[in-house]
C-alpha positions as CSV (number, residue, x, y, z in Angstrom):
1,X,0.0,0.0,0.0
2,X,1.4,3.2,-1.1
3,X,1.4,5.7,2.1
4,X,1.4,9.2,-0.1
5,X,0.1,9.6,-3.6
6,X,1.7,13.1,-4.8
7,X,-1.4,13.7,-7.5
8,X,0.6,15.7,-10.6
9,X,-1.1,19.5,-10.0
10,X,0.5,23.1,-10.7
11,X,-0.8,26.2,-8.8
12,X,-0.2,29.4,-11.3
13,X,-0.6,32.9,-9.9
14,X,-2.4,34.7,-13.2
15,X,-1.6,38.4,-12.4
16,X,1.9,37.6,-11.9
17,X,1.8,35.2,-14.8
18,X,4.0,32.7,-13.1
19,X,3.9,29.5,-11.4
20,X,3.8,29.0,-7.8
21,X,3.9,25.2,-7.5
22,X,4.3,22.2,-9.7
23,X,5.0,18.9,-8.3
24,X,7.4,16.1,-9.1
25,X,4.8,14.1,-10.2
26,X,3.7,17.2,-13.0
27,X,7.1,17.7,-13.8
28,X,8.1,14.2,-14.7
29,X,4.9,13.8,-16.9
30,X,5.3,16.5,-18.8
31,X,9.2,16.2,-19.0
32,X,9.8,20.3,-18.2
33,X,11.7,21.2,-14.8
34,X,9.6,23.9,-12.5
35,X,12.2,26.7,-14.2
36,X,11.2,25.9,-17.4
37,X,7.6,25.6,-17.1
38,X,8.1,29.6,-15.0
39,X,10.1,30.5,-18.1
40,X,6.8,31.5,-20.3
41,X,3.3,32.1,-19.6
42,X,0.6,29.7,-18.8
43,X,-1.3,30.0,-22.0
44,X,2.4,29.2,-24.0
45,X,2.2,25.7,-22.7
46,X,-1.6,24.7,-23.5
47,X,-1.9,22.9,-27.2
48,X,-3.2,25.9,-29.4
49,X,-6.6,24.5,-30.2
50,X,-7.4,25.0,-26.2
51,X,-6.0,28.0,-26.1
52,X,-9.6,29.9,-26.8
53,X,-11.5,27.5,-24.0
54,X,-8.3,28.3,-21.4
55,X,-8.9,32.3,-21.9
56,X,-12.8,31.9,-21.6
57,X,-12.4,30.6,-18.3
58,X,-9.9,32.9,-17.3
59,X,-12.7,35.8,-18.4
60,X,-15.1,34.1,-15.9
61,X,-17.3,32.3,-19.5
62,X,-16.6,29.3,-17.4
63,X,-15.8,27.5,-14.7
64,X,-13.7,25.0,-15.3
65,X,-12.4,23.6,-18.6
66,X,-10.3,20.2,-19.7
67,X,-7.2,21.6,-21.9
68,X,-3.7,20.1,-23.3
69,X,-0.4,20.6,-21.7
70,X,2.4,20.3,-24.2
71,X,5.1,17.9,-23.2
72,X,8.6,17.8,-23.9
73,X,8.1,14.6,-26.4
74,X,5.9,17.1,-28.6
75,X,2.5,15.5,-27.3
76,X,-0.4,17.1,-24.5
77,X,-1.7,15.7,-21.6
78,X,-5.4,16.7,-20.5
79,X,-5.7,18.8,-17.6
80,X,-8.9,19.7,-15.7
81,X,-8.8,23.4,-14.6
82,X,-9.9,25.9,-12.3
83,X,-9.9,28.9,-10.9
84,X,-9.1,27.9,-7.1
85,X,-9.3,31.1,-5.6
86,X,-9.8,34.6,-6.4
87,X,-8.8,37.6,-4.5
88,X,-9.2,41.1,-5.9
89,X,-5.5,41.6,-7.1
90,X,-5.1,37.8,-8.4
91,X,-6.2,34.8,-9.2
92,X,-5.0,31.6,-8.5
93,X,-5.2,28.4,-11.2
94,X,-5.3,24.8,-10.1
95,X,-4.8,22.2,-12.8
96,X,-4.3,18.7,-12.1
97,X,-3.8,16.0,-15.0
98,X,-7.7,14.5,-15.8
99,X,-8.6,11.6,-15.5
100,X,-11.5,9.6,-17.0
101,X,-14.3,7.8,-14.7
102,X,-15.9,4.7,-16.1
103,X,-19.2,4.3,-14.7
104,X,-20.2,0.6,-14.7
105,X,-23.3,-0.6,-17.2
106,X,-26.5,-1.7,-15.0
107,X,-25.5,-5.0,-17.2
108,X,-22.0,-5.4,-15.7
109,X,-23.8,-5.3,-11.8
């Protein structure tokens, strides 16, 4: 039994356009150190076809949206994200990788 799962996450900070946290876990996945990921903005890193979905929830459109990380091996890795917190001179983003549910068929009971 594992005693800690370290769940792959990054915290960003928007108004100062930087990250606060990734995790070991994030980093290895995506194959980027934590200075590298700081090295460019947010939006840089997300696939460009999510992109659009990624600045409407930034605008408050919505709440919460499922986007691609590029990797280093050229590829993206679906995160769900959010906006965690918001104080009046920031806003704080929580992604964490996504990951798909199967819910069983009343068949398969």
């Amino acid at each position: 039994m594992q005693n800690e799962i370290d769940t792959p996450m990054i915290i960003r900070s928007y108004k100062a356009n930087s990250f606060l946290r990734t995790n070991t876990s994030f980093n290895e996945k995506v194959g980027f150190s934590f200075d590298e990921l700081s090295a460019k903005p947010f939006v840089d890193w997300i696939i460009s076809e999510d992109q659009a979905v990624l600045l409407d929830m930034l605008d408050g459109k919505i709440e919460d949206c499922l986007i691609r990380h590029k990797t280093s091996d050229g590829q993206g890795i679906v995160l769900n994200v959010c906006i965690s917190n918001e104080r009046e001179d920031d806003r704080i983003i929580l992604a964490r990788f996504a990951t798909k549910v199967a819910h069983p068929r009343s068949s398969d009971i």
